[in-house]
KELO-709554 format. One line per 3 residues: number of its first residue (from 1); their letters; for each residue x, y negated, z negated of C-alpha. Coordinates in steps of 0.25 Angstrom, whole numbers, plus 2048, in hexadecimal, padded with zeros to 3 digits. Layout:
N
NUM = A = X,Y,Z ~ ...
// end
This chain:
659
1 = XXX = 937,DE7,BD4 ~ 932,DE0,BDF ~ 93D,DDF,BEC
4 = XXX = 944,DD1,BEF ~ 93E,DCA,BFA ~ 949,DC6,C00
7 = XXX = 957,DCB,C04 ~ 965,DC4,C06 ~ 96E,DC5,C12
10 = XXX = 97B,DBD,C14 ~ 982,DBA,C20 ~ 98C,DB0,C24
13 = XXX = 986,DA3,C1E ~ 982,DAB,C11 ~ 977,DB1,C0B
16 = XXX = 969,DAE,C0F ~ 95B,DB5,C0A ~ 951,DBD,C11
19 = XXX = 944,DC3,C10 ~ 945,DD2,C0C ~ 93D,DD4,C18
22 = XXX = 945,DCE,C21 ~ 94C,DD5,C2C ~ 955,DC9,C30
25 = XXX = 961,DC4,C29 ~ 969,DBA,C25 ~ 96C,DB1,C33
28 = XXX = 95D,DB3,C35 ~ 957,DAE,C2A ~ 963,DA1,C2C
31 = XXX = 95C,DA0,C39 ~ 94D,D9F,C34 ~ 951,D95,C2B
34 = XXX = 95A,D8D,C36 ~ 950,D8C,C41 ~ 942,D8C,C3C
37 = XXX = 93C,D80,C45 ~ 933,D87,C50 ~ 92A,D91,C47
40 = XXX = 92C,D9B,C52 ~ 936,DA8,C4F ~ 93D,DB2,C58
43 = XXX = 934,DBA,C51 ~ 928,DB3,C59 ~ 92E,DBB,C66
46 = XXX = 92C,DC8,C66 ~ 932,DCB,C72 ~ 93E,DC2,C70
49 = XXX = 93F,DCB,C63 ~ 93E,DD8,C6A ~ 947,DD3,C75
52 = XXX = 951,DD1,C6B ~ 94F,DDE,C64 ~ 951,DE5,C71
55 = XXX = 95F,DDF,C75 ~ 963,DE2,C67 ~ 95F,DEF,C69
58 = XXX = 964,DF2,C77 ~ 972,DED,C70 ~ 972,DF6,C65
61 = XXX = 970,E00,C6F ~ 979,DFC,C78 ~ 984,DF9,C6D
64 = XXX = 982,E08,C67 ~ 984,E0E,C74 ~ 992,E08,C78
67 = XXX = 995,E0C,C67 ~ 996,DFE,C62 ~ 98B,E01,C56
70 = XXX = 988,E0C,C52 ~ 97D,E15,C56 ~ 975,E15,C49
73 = XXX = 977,E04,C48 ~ 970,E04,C56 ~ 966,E0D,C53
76 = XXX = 960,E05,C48 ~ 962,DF8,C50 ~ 958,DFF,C5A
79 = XXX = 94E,E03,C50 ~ 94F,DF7,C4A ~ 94C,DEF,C58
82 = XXX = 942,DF9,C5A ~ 939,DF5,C4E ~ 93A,DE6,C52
85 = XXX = 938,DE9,C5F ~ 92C,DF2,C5B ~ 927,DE6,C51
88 = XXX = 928,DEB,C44 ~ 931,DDC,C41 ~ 927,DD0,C42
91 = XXX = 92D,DC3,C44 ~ 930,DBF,C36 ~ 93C,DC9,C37
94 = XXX = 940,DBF,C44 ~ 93F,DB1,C3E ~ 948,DA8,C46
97 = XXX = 943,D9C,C4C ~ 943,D9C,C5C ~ 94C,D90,C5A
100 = XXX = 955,D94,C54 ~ 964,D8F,C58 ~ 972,D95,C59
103 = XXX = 96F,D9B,C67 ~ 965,DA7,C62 ~ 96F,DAC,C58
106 = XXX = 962,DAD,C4F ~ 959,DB3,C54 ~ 964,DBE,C59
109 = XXX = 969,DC0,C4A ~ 95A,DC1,C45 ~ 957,DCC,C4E
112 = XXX = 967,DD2,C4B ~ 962,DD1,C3B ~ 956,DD8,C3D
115 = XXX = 95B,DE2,C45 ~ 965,DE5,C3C ~ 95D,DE4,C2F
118 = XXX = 955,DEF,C34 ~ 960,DF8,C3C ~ 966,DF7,C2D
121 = XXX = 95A,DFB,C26 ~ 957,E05,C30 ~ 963,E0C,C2D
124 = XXX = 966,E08,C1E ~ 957,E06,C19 ~ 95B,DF8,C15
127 = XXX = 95D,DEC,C1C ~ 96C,DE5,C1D ~ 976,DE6,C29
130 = XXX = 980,DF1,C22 ~ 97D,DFB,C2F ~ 976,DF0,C37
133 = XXX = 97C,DE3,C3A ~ 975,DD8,C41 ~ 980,DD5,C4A
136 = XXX = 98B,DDF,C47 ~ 980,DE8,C4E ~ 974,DE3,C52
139 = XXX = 97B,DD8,C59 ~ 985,DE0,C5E ~ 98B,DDC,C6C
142 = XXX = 982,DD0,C6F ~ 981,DC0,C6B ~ 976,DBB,C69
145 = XXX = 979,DB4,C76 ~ 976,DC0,C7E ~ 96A,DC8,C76
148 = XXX = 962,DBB,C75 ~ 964,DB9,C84 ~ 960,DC7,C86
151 = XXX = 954,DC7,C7E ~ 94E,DBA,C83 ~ 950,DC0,C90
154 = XXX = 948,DCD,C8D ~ 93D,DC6,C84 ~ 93A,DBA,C90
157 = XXX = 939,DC6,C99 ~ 92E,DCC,C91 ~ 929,DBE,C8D
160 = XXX = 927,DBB,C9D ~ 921,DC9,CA0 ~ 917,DC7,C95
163 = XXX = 913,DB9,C9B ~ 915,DC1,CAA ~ 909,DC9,CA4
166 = XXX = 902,DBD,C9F ~ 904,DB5,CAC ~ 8FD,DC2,CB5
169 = XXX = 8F0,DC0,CAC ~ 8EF,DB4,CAF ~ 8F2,DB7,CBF
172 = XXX = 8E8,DC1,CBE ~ 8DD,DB8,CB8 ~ 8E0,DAC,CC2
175 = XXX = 8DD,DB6,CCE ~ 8D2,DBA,CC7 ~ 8CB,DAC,CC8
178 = XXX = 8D1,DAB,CD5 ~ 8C8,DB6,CD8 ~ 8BC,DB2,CD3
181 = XXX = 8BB,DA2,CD8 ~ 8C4,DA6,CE7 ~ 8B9,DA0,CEF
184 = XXX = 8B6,D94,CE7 ~ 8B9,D86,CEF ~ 8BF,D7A,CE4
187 = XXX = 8C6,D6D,CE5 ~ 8D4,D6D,CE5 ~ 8DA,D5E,CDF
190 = XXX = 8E8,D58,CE1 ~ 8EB,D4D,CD7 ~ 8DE,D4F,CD0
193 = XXX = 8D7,D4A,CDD ~ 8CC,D55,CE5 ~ 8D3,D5B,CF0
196 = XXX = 8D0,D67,CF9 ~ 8C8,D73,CF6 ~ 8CF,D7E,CF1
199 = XXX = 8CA,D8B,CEE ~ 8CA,D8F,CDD ~ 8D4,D9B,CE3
202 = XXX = 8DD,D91,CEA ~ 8DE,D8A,CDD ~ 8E1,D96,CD3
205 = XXX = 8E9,D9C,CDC ~ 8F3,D91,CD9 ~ 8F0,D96,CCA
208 = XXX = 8F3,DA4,CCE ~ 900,DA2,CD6 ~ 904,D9A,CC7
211 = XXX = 901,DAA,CC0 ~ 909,DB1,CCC ~ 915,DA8,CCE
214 = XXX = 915,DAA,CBF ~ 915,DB9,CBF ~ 921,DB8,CCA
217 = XXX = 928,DAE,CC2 ~ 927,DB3,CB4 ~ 92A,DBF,CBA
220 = XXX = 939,DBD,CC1 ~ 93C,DB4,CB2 ~ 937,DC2,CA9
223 = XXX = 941,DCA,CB5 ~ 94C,DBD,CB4 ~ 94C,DC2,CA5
226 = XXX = 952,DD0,CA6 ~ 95F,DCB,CA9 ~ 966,DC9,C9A
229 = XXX = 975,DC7,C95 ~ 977,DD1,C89 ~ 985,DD4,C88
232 = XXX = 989,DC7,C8B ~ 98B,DC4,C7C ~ 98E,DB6,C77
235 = XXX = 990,DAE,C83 ~ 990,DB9,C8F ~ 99E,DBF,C8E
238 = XXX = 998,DCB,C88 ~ 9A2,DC9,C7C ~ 9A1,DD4,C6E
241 = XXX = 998,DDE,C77 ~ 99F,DEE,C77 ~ 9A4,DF4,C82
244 = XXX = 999,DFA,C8A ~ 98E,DF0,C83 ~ 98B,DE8,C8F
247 = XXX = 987,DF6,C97 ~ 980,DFD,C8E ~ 976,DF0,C88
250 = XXX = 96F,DED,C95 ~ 96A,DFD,C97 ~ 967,DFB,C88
253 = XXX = 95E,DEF,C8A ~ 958,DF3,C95 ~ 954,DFF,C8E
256 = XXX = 94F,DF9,C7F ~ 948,DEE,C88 ~ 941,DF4,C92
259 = XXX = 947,DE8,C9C ~ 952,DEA,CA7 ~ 959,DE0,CA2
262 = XXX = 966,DDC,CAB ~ 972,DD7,CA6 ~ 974,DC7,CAA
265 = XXX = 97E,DC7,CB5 ~ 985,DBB,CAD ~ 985,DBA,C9E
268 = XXX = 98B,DAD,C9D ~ 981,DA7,CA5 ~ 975,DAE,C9D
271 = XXX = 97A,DA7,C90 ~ 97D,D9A,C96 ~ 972,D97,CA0
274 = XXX = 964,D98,C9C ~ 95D,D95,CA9 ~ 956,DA4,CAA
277 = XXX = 94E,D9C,C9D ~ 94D,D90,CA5 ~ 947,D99,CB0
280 = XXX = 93D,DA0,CA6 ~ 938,D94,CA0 ~ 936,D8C,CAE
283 = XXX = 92D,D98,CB2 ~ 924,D98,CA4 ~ 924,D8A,CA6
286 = XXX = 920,D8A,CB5 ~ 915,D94,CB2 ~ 90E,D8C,CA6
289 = XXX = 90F,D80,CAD ~ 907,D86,CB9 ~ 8FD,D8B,CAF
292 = XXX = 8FD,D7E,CA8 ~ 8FA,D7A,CB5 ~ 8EF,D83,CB8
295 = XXX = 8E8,D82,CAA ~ 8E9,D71,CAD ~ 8E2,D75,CBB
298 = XXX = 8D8,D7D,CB1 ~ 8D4,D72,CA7 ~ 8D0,D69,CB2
301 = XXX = 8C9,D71,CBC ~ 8BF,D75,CAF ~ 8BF,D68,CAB
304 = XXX = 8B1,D62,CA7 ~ 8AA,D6A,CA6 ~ 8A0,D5E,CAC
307 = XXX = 8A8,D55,CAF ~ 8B5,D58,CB1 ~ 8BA,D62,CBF
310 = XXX = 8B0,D6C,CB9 ~ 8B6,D79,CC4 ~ 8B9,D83,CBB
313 = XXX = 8B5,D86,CAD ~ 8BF,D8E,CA3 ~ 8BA,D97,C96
316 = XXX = 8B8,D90,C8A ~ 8C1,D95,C80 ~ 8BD,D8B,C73
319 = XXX = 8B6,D7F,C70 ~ 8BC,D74,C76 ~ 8BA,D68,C6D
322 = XXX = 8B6,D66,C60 ~ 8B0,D59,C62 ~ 8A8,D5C,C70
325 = XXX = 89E,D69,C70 ~ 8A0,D71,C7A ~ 8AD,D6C,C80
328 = XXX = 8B6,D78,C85 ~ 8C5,D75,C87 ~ 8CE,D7D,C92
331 = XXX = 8D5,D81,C88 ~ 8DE,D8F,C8D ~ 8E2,D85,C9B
334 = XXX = 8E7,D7A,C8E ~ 8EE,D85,C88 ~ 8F6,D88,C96
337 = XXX = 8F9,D78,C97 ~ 8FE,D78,C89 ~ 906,D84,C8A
340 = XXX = 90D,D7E,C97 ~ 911,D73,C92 ~ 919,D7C,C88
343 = XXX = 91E,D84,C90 ~ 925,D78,C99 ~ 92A,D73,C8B
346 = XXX = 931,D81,C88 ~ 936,D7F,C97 ~ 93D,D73,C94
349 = XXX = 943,D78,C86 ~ 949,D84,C8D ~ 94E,D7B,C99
352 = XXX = 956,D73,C8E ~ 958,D7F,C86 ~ 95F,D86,C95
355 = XXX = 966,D7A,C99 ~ 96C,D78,C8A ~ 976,D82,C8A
358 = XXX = 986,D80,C89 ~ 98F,D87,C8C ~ 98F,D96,C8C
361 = XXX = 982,D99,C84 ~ 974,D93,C83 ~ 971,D8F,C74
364 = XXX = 964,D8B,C76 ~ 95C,D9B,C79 ~ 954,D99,C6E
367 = XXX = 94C,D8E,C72 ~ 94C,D93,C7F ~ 945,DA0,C7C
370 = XXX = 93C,D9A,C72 ~ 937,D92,C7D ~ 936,D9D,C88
373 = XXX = 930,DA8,C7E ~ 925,D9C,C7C ~ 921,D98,C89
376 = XXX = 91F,DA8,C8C ~ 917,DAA,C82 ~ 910,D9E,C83
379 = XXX = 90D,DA2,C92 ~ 909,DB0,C8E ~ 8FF,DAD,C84
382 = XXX = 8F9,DA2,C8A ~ 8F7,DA6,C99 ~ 8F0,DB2,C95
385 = XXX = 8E4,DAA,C8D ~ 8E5,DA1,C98 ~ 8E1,DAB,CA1
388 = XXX = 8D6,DB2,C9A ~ 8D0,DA7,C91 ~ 8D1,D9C,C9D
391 = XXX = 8D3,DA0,CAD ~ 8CB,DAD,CAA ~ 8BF,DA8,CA6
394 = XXX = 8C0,D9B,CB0 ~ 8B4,D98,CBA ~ 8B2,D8F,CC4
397 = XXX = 8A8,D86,CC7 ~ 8A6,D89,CD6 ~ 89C,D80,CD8
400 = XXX = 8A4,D74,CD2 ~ 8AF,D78,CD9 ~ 8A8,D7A,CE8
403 = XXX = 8A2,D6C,CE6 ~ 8AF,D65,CE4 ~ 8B5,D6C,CEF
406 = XXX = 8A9,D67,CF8 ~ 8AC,D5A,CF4 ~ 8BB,D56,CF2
409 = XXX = 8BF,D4B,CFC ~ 8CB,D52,D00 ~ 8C3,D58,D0A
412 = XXX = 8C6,D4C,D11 ~ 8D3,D53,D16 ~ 8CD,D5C,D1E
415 = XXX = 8C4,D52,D25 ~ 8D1,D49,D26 ~ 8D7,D56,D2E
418 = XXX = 8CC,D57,D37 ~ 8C6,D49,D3A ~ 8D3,D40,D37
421 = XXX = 8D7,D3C,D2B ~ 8CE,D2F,D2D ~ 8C2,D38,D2C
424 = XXX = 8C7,D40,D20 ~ 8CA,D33,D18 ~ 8BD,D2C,D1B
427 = XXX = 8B7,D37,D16 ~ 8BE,D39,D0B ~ 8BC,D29,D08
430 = XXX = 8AD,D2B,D0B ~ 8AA,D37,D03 ~ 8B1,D31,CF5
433 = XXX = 8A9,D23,CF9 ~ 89D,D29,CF8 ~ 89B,D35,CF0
436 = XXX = 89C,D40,CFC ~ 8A2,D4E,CFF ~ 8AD,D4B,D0B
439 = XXX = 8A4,D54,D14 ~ 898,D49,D12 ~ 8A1,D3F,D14
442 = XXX = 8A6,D43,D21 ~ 899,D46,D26 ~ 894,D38,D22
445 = XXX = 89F,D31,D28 ~ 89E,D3A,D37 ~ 8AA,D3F,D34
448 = XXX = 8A4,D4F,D35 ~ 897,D55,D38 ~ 890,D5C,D2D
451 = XXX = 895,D69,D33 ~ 8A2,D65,D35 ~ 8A5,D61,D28
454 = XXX = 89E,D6E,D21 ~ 8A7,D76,D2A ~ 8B5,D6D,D26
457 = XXX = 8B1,D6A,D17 ~ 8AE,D77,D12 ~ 8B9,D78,D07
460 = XXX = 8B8,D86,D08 ~ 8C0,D89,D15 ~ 8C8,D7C,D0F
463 = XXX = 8CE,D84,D04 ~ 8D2,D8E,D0F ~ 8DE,D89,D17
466 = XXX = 8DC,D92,D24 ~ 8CE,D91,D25 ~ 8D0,D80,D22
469 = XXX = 8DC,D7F,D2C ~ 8D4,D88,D36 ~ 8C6,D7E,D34
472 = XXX = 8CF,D73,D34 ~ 8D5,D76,D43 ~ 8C7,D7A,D48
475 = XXX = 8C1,D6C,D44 ~ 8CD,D63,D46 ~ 8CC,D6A,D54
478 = XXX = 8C0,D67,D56 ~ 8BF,D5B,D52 ~ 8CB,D56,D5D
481 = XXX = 8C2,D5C,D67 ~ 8B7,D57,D63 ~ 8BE,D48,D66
484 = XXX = 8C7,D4C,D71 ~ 8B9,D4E,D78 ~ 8B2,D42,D75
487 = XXX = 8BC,D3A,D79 ~ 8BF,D43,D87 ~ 8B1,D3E,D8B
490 = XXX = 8B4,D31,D8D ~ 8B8,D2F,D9C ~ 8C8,D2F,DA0
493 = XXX = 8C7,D20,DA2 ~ 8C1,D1D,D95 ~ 8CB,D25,D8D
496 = XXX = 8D6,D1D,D96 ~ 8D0,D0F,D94 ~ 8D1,D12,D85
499 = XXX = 8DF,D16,D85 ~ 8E2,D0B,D8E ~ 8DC,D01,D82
502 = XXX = 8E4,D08,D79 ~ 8F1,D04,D7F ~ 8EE,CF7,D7F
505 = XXX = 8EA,CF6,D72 ~ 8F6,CFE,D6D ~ 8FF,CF3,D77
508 = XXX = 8F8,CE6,D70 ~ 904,CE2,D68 ~ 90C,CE1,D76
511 = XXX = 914,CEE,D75 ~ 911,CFC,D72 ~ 917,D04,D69
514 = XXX = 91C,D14,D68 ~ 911,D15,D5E ~ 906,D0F,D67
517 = XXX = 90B,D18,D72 ~ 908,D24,D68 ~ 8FB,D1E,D63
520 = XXX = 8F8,D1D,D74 ~ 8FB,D29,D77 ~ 8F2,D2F,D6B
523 = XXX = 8E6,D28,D70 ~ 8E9,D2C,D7F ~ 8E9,D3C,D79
526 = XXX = 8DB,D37,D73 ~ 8D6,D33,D81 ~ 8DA,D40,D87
529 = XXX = 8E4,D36,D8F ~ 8F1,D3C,D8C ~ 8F9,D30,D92
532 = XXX = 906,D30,D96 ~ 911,D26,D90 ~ 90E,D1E,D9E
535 = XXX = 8FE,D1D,D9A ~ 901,D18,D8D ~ 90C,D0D,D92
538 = XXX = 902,D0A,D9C ~ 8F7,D09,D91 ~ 8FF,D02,D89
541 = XXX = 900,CF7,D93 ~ 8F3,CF7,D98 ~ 8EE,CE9,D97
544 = XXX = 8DF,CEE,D98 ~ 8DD,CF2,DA4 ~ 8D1,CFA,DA2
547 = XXX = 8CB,D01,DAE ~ 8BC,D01,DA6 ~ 8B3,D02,DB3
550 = XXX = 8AA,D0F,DB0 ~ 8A9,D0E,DA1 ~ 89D,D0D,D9B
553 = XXX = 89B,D04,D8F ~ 89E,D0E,D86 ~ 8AB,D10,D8D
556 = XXX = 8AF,D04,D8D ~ 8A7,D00,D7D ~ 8B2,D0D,D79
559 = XXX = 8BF,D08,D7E ~ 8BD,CFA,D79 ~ 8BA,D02,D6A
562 = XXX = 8C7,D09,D6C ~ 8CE,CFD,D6F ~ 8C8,CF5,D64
565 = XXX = 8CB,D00,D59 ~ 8DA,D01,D5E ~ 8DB,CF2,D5D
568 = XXX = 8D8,CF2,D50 ~ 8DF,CFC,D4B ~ 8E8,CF8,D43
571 = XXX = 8DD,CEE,D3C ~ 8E0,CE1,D43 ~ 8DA,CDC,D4F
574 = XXX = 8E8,CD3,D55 ~ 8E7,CC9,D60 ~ 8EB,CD3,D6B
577 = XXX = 8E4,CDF,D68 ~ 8D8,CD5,D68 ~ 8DA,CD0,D75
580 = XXX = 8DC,CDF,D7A ~ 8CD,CE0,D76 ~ 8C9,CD5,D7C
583 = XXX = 8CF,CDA,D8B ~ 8C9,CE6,D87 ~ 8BC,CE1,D85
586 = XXX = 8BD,CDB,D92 ~ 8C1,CE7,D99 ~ 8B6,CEE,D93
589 = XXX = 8AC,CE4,D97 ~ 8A7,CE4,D8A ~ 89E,CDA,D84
592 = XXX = 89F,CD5,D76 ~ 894,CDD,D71 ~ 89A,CE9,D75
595 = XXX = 8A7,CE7,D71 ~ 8A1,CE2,D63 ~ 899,CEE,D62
598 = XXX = 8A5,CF8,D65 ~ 8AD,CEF,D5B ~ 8A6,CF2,D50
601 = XXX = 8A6,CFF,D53 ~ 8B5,D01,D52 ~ 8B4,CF7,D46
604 = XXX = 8AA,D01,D40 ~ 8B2,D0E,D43 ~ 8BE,D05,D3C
607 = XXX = 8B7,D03,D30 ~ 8B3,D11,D2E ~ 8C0,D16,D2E
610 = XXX = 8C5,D09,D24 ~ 8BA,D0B,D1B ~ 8BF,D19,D16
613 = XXX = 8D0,D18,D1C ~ 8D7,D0E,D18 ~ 8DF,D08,D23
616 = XXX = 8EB,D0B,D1F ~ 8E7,D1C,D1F ~ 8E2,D19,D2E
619 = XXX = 8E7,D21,D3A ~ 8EE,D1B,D45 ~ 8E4,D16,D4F
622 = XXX = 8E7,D20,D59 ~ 8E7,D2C,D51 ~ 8D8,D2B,D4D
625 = XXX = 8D6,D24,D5E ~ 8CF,D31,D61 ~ 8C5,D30,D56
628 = XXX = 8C0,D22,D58 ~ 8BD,D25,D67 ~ 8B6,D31,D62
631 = XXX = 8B0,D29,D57 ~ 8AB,D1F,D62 ~ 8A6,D27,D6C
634 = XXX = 89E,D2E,D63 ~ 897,D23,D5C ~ 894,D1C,D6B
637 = XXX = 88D,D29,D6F ~ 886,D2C,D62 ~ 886,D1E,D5B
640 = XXX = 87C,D25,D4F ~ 889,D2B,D4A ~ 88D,D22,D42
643 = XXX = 87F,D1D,D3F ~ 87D,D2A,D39 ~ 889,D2A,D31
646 = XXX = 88F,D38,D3B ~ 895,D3A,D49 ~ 890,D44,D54
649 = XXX = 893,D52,D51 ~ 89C,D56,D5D ~ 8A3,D5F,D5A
652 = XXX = 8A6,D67,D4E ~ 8AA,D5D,D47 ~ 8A1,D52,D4C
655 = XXX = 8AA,D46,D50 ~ 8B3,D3F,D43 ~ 8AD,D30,D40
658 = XX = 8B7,D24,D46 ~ 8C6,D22,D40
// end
């Protein structure tokens, strides 16, 4: 006769049937029939599971040793625990649903039936629950408030070192890359626009501070863990535990664990707050969003693989199309995205599920662990094929990369340190007009020898901030030498005419403002003058008086240019400032030819400035003062500069074209 395949239990609602099989009961079986909506079990996690088993366990043990059950009872319930822990109980004989409602009573009885079932047959050869009874001892002492706390705690612990584990594979394999590409010079982009050079290291290292941040973080959440409220029972009181309970279950725990598990200094508030949840999530969530991150950075850096960025190129893993041969998709960086955007959903589920709670006791665990114990594994299986199948195999194109180093306009930056932020924005303006690297530009436009700009634009020393700030000083140095001498060769009586038409200029509206005494006393610094308050007053008030006997031509051709481009200035020629020229002119003894030819000179040097910089993105007049009168001078002595498209090459340098 062949045996039944099923058996009956009855509890309170009445009788239900079973598989003979079965090691769960009666409010178990209830439960499966309930809750099945998310097709995953407790059953699908093994270390909840054995986190259970344990503190089941560790009471037993406990409970025996203050004489509340029996020794034999708690032996069986250890040997019991032992066989699930060792897994000889697959998940079938754990079939309630992650979702389950009522505050995790389920899953607590389901692991208390099978417990019991076994101890019970352990003991009697059949199961049942006549020695062995699924709350009478099994649950002895505990809620179900209390030894699910407890056991999430102690499986999110192990969940987080595993994922710890995965996280310091990936570290490793970042450094490794690191390694390999250190020296190799890329472009760095801000809003999806080229920016400066960087070096391949610079860039993952961001990447590898993701893995160790993570390590530290994951770390203090797995150690945030350790702290547990068993023997707070229902609500924290510690209500139906014996006499003694309380001492000897977290010695027992630790012991049947392996953890050092603390006691919660505050029950109550580890059954009513679920912000060490909250805490865990935020950092599952923080670490997949940075490797979404990352993987994004991947996908578009190996994009192409013609036309695209084209710098790196990842392991093809599969085919990438069925419709176009030869495609290959960055499939293991997509898996990381796709498993981000998960993980910021379970985020948000717990953060409802934390906040959710009334009163004295969260209802909602259920759907908090199922999403924790996810976004874990999810993180702890994926990272490490991202690791090996992905960043491993990674090379990068050096070449490509070099190339758009060499020629990203932001190097227009470091000219603009140098040279003024006139020069680095016409060349900027120049280089994207016509197709050219910025160091091309500048040389075009006499901004920089070729010299000078190899020695500035090598974005080597740019990706190094030491080396760069160090260049920098030298050049920028340099550079105010090199126009603090040109213009200290003009006589002292030159340099004083000149400041003396600046005052008037600045006076032609009739008064002279606390700006205009700024702007004066600028342009006196730029004459070697350093005039006192009484000399700009005086200047300021000079009705043209100019003591010109002496000057050559080209003295006097140059102070009538520097009046001429502070009149115009602001763009517009008004009646005054015209008449200021015209007594200049006269003081000057200027004919009309020469003063036509010096006009359009300064209307020239105007319109090379306007032809890149707007006028709204101008300096002031006085700020770039000193680099017209370089610009002047230089061309008057050697007026094939500008025919040949360069300036002089005094100093290192070589002087910057006119502001």
């Amino acid at each position: 006769m062949l045996e039944a395949a099923t058996r009956q239990e009855e509890d309170s609602l009445g009788p239900v049937t079973l598989p003979r099989d079965a090691y769960y009961g009666a409010q178990t079986e209830r439960a499966r029939q309930n809750f099945d909506v998310s097709g995953q079990f407790i059953g699908d996690f093994p270390r909840y599971i054995t986190a259970i088993v344990e503190v089941k366990k560790a009471a037993a043990l406990a409970n025996a040793d203050i004489g509340v059950i029996r020794r034999p009872v708690a032996d069986a319930i250890c040997q019991a625990a032992d066989e699930i822990i060792g897994g000889k109980f697959d998940r079938a004989q754990f079939p309630v649903d992650m979702l389950s409602a009522g505050g995790g009573v389920s899953p607590n009885m389901n692991v208390n039936e099978v417990l019991a079932n076994r101890a019970n047959e352990i003991l009697s050869g059949s199961k049942g629950y006549d020695l062995v009874h699924p709350n009478n001892h099994v649950n002895t002492g505990q809620s179900t408030s209390d030894a699910l706390a407890t056991a999430m705690n102690v499986a999110l612990h192990r969940d987080i070192l595993a994922l710890v584990d995965s996280v310091r594979l990936l570290e490793e394999v970042i450094g490794e890359k690191i390694e390999q590409y250190s020296d190799t010079v890329k472009l760095s982009r801000t809003c999806m626009q080229d920016a400066v050079p960087i070096t391949f290291a610079q860039e993952f290292g961001a990447y590898l501070a993701v893995a160790q941040r993570g390590v530290e973080r994951l770390t203090a959440a797995a150690e945030a863990c350790l702290d547990v409220p068993m023997g707070g029972t229902v609500v924290g009181t510690g209500l139906g535990v014996g006499a003694g309970y309380v001492t000897r279950i977290y010695p027992r725990l630790r012991e049947v664990t392996g953890l050092p598990l603390r006691r919660h200094p505050n029950f109550f508030d580890a059954f009513q707050n679920g912000d060490i949840f909250q805490y865990i999530s935020t950092t599952f969530k923080a670490l997949a969003t940075n490797l979404a991150k990352m993987s994004k950075d991947l996908r578009l850096l190996a994009s192409g693989p013609r036309v695209g960025m084209a710098e790196i190129t990842l392991p093809a893993v599969q085919a990438g199309s069925s419709f176009l041969p030869g495609k290959i998709n960055p499939v293991m960086p997509e898996l990381m995205v796709q498993i981000g955007y998960q993980v910021c959903g379970n985020d948000m589920v717990v953060t409802f599920a934390v906040e959710g709670a009334e009163l004295d006791f969260n209802a909602w665990t259920g759907v908090i662990a199922k999403n924790l114990f996810e976004s874990c594994r999810l993180l702890t299986q994926a990272i490490p094929l991202f690791a090996e199948k992905c960043l491993r195999g990674l090379e990068v194109r050096t070449d490509r990369c070099r190339e758009t180093a060499h020629n990203t306009l932001a190097l227009s930056s470091i000219v603009a340190t140098v040279f003024g932020y006139d020069a680095g924005a016409r060349a900027a303006y120049h280089a994207a007009n016509n197709g050219t690297s910025i160091k091309e530009a500048a040389i075009a436009l006499g901004i920089m020898s070729p010299a000078a700009a190899e020695r500035l634009l090598d974005p080597v020393i740019l990706t190094d901030a030491s080396r760069s700030a160090a260049l920098v000083d030298q050049m920028l140095a340099e550079e105010q030498q090199r126009v603090a001498s040109v213009i200290a060769e003009l006589s002292p009586a030159v340099r004083q005419a000149i400041f003396t038409v600046a005052g008037t200029v600045a006076r032609a509206d009739g008064e002279i403002s606390s700006q205009e005494e700024q702007a004066l006393k600028v342009v006196g610094d730029a004459l070697h003058l350093e005039p006192s308050q009484t000399e700009i007053d005086a200047a300021a008030g000079n009705a043209l008086h100019l003591d010109v006997d002496g000057f050559a031509l080209a003295d006097r051709r140059l102070v009538y240019a520097c009046g001429a481009w502070l009149a115009s200035s602001d763009g517009v020629l008004e009646g005054s400032e015209l008449a200021i020229l015209e007594r200049l002119r006269d003081e000057l003894e200027l004919d009309t030819e020469s003063v036509g030819a010096v006009q359009a000179q300064v209307d020239r040097l105007r319109g090379d400035r306007r032809q890149y910089l707007p006028r709204c993105e101008a300096l002031p007049w006085w700020e770039d003062f000193a680099e017209l009168l370089t610009q002047v001078l230089v061309e008057a002595a050697d007026p094939a500069s500008r025919v040949n498209g360069r300036l002089s090459e005094a100093g290192a340098g070589g002087p910057p074209a006119s502001s």
